[in-house]
DRENPA-3360 file (N, C-alpha, C; in nm, 2 decimals, always signed):
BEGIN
1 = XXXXXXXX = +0.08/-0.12/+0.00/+0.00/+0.00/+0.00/+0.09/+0.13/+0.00 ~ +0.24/+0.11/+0.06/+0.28/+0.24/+0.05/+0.38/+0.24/-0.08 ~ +0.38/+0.14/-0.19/+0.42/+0.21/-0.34/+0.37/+0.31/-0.38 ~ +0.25/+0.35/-0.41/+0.24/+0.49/-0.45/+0.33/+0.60/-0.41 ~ +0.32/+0.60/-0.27/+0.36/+0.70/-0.17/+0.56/+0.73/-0.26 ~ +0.63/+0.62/-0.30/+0.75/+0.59/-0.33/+0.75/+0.71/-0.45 ~ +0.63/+0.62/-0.53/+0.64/+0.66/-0.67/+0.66/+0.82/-0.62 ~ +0.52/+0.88/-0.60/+0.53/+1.03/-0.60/+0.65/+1.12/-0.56;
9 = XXXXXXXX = +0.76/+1.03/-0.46/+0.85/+1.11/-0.39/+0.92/+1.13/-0.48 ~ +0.91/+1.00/-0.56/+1.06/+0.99/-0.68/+1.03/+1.12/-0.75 ~ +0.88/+1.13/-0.79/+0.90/+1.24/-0.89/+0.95/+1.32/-0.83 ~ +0.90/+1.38/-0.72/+0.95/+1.50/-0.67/+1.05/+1.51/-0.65 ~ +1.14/+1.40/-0.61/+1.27/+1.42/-0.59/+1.36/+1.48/-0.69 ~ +1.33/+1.39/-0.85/+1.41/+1.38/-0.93/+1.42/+1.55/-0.97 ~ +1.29/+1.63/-0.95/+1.28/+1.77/-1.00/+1.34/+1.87/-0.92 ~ +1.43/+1.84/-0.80/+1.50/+1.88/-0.70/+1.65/+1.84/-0.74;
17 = XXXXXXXX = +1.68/+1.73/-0.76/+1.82/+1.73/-0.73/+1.84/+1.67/-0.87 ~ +1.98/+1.65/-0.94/+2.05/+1.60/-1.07/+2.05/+1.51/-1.06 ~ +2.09/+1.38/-1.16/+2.09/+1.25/-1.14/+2.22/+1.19/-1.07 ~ +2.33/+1.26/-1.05/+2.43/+1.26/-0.98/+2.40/+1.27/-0.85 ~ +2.29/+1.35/-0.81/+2.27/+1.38/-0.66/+2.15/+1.25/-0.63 ~ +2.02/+1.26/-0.68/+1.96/+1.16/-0.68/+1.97/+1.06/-0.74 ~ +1.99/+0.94/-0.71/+2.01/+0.82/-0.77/+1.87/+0.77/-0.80 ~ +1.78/+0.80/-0.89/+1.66/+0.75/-0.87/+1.63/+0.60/-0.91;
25 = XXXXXXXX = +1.74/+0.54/-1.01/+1.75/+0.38/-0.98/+1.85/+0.30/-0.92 ~ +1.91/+0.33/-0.79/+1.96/+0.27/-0.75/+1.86/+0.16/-0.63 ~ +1.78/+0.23/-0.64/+1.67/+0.13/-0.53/+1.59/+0.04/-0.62 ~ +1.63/+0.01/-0.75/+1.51/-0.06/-0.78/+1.55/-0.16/-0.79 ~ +1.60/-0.23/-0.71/+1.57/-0.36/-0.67/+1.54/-0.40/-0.51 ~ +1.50/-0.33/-0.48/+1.49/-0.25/-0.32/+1.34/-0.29/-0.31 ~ +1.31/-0.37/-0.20/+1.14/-0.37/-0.12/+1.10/-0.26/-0.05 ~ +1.17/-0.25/+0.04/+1.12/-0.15/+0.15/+1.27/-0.11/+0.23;
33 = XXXXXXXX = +1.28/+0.00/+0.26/+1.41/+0.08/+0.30/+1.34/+0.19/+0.34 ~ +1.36/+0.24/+0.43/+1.25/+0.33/+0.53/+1.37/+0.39/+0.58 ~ +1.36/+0.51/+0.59/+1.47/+0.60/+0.71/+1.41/+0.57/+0.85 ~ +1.28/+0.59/+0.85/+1.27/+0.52/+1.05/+1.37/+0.40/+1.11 ~ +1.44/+0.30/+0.99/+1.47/+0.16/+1.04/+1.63/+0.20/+1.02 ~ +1.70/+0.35/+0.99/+1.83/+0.36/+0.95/+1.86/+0.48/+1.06 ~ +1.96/+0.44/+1.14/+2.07/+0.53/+1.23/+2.21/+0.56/+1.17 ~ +2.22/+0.66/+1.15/+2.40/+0.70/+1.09/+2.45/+0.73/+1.24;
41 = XXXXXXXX = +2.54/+0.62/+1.27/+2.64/+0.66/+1.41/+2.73/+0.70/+1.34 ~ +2.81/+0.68/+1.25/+2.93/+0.85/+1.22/+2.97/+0.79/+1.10 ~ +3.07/+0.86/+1.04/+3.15/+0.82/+0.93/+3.18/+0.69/+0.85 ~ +3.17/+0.57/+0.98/+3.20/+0.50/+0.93/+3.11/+0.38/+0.93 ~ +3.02/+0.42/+1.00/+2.91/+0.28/+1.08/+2.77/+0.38/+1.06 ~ +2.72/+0.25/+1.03/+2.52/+0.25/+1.02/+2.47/+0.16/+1.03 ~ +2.37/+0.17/+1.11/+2.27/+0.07/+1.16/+2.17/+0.04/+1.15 ~ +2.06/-0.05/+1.09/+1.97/-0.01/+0.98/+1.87/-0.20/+1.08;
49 = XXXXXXXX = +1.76/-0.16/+1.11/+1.69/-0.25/+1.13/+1.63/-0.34/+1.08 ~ +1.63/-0.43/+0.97/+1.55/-0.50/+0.92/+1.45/-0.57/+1.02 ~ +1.29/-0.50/+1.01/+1.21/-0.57/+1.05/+1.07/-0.56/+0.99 ~ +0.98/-0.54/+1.07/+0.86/-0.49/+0.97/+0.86/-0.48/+0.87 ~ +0.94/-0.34/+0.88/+0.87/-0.23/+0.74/+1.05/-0.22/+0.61 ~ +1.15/-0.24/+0.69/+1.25/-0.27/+0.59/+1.31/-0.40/+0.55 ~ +1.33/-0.42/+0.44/+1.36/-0.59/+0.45/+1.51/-0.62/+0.37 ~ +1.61/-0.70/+0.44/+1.72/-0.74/+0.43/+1.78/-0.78/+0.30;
57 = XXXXXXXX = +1.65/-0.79/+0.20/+1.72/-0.81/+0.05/+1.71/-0.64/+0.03 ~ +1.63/-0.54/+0.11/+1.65/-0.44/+0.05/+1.80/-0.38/+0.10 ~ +1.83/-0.38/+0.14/+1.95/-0.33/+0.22/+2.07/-0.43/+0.18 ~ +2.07/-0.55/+0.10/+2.15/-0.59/+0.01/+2.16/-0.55/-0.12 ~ +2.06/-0.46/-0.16/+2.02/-0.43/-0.28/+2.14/-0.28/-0.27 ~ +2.13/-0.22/-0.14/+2.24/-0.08/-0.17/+2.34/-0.11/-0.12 ~ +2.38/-0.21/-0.04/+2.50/-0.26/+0.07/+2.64/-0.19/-0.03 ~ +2.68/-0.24/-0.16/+2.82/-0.23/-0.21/+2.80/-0.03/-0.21;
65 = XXXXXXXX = +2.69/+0.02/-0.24/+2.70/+0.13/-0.27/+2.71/+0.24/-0.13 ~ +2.68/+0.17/-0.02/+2.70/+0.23/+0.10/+2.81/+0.20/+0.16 ~ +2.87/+0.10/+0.11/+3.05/+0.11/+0.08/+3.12/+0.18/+0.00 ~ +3.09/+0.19/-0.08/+3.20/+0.30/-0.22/+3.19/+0.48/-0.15 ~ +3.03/+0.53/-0.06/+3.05/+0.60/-0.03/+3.10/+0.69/+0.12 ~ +3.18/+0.54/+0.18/+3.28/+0.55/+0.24/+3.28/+0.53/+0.39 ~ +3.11/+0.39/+0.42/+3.08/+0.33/+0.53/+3.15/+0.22/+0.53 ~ +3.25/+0.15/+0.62/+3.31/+0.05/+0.67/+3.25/-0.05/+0.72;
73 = XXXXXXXX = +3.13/+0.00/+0.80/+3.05/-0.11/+0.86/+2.90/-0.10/+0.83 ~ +2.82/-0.20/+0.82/+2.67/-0.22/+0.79/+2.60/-0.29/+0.89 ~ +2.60/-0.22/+0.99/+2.51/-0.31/+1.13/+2.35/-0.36/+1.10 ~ +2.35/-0.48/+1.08/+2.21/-0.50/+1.11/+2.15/-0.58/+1.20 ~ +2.00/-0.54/+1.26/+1.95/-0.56/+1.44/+1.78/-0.61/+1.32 ~ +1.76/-0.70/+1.39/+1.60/-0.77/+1.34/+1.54/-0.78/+1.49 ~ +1.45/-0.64/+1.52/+1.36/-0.64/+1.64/+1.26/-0.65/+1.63 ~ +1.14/-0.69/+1.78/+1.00/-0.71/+1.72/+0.94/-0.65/+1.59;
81 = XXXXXXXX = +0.87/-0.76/+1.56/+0.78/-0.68/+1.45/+0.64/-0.68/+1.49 ~ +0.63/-0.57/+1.51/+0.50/-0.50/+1.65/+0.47/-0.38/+1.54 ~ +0.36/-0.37/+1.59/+0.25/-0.27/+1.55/+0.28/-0.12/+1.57 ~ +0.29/-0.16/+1.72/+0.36/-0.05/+1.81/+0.49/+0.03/+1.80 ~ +0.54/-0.08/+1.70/+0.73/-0.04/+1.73/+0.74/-0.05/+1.59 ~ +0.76/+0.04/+1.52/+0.74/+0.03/+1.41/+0.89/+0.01/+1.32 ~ +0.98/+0.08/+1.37/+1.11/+0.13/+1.29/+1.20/+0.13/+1.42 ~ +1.31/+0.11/+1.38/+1.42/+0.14/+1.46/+1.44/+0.26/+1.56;
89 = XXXXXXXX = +1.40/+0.35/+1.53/+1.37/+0.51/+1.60/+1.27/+0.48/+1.69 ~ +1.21/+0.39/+1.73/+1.13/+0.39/+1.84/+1.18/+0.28/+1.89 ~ +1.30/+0.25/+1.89/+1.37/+0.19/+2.00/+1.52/+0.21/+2.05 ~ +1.55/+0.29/+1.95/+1.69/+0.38/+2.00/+1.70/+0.50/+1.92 ~ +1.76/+0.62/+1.98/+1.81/+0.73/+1.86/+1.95/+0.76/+1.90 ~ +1.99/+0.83/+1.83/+2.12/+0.93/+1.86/+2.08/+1.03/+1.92 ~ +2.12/+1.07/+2.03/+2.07/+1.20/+2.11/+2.18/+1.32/+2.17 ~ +2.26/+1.26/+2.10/+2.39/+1.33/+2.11/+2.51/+1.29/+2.00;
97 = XXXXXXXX = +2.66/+1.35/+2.00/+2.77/+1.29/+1.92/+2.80/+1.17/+1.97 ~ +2.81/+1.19/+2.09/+2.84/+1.08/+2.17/+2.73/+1.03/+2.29 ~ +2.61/+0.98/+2.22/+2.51/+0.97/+2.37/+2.39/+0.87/+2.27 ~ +2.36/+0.78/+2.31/+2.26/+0.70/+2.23/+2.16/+0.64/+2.35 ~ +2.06/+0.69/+2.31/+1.96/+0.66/+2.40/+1.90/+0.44/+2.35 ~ +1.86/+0.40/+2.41/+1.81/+0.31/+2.39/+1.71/+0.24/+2.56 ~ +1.58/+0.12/+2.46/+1.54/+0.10/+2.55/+1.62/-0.01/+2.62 ~ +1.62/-0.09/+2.72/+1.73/-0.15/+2.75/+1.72/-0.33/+2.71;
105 = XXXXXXXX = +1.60/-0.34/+2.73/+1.68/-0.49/+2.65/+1.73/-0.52/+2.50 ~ +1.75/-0.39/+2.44/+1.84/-0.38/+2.33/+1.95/-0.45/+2.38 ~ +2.00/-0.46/+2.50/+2.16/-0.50/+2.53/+2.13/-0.65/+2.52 ~ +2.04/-0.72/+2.46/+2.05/-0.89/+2.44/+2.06/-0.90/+2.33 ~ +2.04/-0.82/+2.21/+2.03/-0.84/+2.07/+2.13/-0.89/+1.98 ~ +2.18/-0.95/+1.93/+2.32/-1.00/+1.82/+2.24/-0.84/+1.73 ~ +2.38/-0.80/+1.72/+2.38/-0.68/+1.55/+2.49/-0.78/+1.47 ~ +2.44/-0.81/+1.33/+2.52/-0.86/+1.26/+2.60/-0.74/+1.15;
113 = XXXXXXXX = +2.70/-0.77/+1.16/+2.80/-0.65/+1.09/+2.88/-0.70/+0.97 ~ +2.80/-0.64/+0.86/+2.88/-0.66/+0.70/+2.96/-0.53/+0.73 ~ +3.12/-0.59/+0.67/+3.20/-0.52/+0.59/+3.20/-0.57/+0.47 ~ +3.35/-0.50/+0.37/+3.35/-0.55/+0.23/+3.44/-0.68/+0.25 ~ +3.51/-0.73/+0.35/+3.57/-0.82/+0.41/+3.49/-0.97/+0.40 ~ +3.34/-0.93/+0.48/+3.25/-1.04/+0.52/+3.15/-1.01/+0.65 ~ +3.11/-1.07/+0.69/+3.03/-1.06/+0.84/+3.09/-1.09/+0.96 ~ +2.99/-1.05/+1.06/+3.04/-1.13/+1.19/+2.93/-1.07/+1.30;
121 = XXXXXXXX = +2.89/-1.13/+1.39/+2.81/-1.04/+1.49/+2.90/-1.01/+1.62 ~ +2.79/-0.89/+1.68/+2.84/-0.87/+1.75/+2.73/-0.81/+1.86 ~ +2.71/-0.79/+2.01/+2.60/-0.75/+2.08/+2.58/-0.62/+2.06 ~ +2.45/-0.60/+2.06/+2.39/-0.38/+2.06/+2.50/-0.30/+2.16 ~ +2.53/-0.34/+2.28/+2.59/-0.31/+2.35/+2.72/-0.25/+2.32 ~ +2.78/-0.35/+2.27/+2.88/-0.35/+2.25/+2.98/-0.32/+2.10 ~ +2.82/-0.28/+2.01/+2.89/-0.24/+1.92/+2.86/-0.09/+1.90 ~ +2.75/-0.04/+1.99/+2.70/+0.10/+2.01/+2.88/+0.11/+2.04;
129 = XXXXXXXX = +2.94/+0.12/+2.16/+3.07/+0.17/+2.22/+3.15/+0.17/+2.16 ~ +3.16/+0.04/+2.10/+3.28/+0.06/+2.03/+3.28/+0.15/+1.91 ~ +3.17/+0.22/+1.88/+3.16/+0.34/+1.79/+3.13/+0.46/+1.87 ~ +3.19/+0.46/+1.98/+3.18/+0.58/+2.05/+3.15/+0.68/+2.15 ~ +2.96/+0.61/+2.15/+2.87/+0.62/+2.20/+2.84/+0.57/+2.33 ~ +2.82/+0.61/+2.42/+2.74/+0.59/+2.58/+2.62/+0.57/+2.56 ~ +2.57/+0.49/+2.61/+2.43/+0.46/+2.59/+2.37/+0.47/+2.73 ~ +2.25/+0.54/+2.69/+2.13/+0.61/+2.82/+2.04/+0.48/+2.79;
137 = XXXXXXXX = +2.06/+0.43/+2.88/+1.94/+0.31/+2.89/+1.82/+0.37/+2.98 ~ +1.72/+0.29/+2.89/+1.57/+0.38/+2.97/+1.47/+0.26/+2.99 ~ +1.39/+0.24/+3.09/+1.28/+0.11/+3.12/+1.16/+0.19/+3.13 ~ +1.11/+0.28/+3.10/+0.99/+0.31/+3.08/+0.99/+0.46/+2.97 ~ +0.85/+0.41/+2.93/+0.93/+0.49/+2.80/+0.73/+0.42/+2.72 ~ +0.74/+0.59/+2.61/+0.57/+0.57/+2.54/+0.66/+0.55/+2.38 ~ +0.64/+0.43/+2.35/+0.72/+0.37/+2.21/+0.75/+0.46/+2.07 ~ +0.65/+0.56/+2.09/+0.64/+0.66/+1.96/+0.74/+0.78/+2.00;
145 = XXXXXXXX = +0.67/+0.90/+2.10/+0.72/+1.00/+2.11/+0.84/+1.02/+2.16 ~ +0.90/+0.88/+2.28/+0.98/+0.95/+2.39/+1.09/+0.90/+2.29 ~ +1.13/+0.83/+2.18/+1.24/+0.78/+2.13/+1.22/+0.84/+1.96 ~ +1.12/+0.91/+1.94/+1.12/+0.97/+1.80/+1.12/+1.06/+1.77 ~ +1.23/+1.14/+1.83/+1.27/+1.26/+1.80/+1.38/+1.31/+1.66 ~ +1.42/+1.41/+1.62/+1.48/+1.44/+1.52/+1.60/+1.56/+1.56 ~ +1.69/+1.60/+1.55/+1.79/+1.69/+1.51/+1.78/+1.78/+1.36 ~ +1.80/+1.91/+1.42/+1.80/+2.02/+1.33/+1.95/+2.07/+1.32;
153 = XXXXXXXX = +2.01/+2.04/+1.43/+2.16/+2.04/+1.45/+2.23/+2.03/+1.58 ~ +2.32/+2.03/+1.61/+2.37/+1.93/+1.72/+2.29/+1.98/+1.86 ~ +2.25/+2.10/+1.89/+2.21/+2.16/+1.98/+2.03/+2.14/+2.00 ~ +1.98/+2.13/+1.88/+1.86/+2.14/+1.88/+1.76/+2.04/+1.78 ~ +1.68/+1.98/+1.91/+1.57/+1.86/+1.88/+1.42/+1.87/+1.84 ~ +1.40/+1.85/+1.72/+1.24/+1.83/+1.70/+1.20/+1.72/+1.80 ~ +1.06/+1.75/+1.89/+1.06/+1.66/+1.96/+0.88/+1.69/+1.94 ~ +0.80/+1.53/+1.97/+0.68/+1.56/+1.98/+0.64/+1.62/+2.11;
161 = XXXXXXXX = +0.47/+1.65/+2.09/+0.45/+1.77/+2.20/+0.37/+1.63/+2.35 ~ +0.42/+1.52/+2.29/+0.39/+1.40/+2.40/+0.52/+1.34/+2.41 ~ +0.61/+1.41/+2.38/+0.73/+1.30/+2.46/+0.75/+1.37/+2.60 ~ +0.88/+1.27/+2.63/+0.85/+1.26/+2.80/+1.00/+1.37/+2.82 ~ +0.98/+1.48/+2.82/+1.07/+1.60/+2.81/+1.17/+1.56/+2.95 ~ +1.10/+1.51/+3.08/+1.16/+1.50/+3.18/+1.32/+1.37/+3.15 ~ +1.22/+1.28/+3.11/+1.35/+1.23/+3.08/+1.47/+1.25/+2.98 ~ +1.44/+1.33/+2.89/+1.52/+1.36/+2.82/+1.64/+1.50/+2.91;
169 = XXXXXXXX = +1.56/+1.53/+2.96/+1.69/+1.65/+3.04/+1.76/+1.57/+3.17 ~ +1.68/+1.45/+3.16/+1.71/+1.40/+3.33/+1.90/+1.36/+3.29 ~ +1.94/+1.34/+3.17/+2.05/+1.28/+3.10/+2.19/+1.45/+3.13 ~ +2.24/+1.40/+3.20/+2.33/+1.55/+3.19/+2.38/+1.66/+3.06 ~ +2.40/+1.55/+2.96/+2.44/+1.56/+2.82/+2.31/+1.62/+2.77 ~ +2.24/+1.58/+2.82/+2.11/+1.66/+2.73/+2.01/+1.76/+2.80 ~ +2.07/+1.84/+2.90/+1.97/+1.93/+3.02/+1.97/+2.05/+2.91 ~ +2.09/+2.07/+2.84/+2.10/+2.22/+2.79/+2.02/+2.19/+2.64;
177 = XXXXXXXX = +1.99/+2.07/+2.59/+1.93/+2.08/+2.47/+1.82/+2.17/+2.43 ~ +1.80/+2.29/+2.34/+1.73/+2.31/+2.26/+1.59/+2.21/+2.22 ~ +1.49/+2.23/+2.29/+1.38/+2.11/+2.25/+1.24/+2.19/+2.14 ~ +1.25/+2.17/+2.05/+1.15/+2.26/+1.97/+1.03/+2.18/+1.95 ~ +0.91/+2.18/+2.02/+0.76/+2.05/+2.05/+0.69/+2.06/+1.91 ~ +0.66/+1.99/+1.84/+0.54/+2.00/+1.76/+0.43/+1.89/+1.75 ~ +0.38/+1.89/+1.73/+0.26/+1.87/+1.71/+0.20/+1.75/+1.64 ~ +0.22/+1.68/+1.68/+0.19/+1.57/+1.56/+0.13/+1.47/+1.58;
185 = XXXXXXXX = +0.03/+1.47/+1.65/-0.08/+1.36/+1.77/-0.16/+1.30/+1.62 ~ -0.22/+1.34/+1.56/-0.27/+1.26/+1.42/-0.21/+1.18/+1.34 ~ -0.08/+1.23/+1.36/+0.00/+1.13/+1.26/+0.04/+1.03/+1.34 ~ +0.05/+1.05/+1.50/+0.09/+0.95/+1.60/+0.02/+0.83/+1.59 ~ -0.12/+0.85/+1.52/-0.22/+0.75/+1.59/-0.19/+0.64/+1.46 ~ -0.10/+0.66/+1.36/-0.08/+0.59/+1.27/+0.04/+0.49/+1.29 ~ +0.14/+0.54/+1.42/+0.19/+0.44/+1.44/+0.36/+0.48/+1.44 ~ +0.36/+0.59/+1.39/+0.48/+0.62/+1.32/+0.52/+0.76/+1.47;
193 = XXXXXXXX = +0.63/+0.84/+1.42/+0.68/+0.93/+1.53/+0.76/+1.04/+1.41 ~ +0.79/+1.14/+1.50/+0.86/+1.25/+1.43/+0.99/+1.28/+1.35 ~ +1.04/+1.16/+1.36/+1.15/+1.15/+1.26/+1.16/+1.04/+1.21 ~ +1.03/+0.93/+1.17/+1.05/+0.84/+1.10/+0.98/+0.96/+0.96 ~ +0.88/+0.99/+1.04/+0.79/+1.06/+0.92/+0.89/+1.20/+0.86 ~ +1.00/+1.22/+0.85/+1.07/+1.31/+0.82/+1.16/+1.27/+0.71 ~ +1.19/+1.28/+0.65/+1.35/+1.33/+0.52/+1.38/+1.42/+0.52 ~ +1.55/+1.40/+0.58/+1.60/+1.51/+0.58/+1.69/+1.49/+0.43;
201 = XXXXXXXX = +1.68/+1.59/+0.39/+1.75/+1.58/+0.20/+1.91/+1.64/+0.23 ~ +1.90/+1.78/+0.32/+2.05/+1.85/+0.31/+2.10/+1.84/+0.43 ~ +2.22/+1.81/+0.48/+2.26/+1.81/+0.59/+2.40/+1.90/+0.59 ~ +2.48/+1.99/+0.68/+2.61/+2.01/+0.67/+2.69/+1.88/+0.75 ~ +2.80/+1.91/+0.66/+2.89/+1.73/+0.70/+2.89/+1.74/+0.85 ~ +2.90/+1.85/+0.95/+2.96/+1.84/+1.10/+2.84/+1.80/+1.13 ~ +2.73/+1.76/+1.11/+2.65/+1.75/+1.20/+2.54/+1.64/+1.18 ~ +2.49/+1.53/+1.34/+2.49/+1.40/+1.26/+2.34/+1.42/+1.28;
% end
């Protein structure tokens, strides 16, 4: 049901950027690839959920090309496939350079990790750190709002106007954050949260 939705973007995309910038067939061999199910931890690592809504032949389908432009590692985590929990972003975000929120029994999960080398797994735990990151473990928590937040730049979070604001400052790393609330209780009831339902198109390189 959500092909259409694909098609239209494409057009619109394609009337935005050059075919150099947009690859408009590099996904066609691609099922489903969702930015809700994709985390960029930095330069060299990304972490991309195959569950629900993205599926692991899709994410084989761009794998060599998210090597050439100059990812080392391709983490992939297969978590419930819940109604509730739709995408990866409502179970962990980046909430800093160095600060990764997650819920906590993330820490039982195998992440399987392609290089151009080959695979190997390795635990959520322990492959968040070893890319840098401290992880804010949290045991209560509303699946949409409190973990589906977005970045406008290092300082400052789109956040819905139902997340749980206390916890998010309760984190020392994140008391001084910039929190900008919007609005987005109708789109909530569909399942999704504020930065799955986002594309961000332009980013400056400093900032993740």
């Amino acid at each position: 049901m959500r092909r259409p939705e694909y098609f239209h973007a494409h057009r619109v995309m394609k009337t935005w950027f050059s075919d150099e910038v947009f690859l408009l067939n590099a996904n066609d061999e691609a099922e489903v690839l969702e930015f809700g199910d994709l985390l960029l931890l930095n330069k060299d690592a990304i972490l991309i959920n195959v569950g629900l809504r993205t599926t692991e032949s899709s994410v084989k389908s761009i794998r060599n090309l998210l090597f050439q432009i100059g990812f080392s590692e391709i983490g992939l985590i297969d978590l419930p496939r819940r109604a509730d929990t739709l995408h990866l972003d409502m179970y962990c975000n980046v909430a800093n350079q160095d600060l990764m929120i997650s819920k906590r029994f993330l820490k039982y999960y195998p992440v399987r990790i392609w290089t151009e080398s080959g695979s190997r797994f390795e635990m959520y735990e322990e492959f968040i750190a070893r890319h840098g990151f401290e992880i804010y473990w949290i045991d209560e928590y509303d699946p949409s709002p409190d973990l589906n937040f977005f970045h406008v730049n290092p300082e400052t979070m789109l956040i819905s106007t139902k997340a749980n604001k206390r916890m998010l400052r309760k984190h020392p790393k994140l008391k001084n954050k910039n929190l900008i609330e919007v609005d987005v209780a109708e789109l909530e009831k569909g399942g999704g949260g504020i930065r799955c339902m986002t594309l961000p198109l332009r980013r400056k390189p400093n900032e993740y």
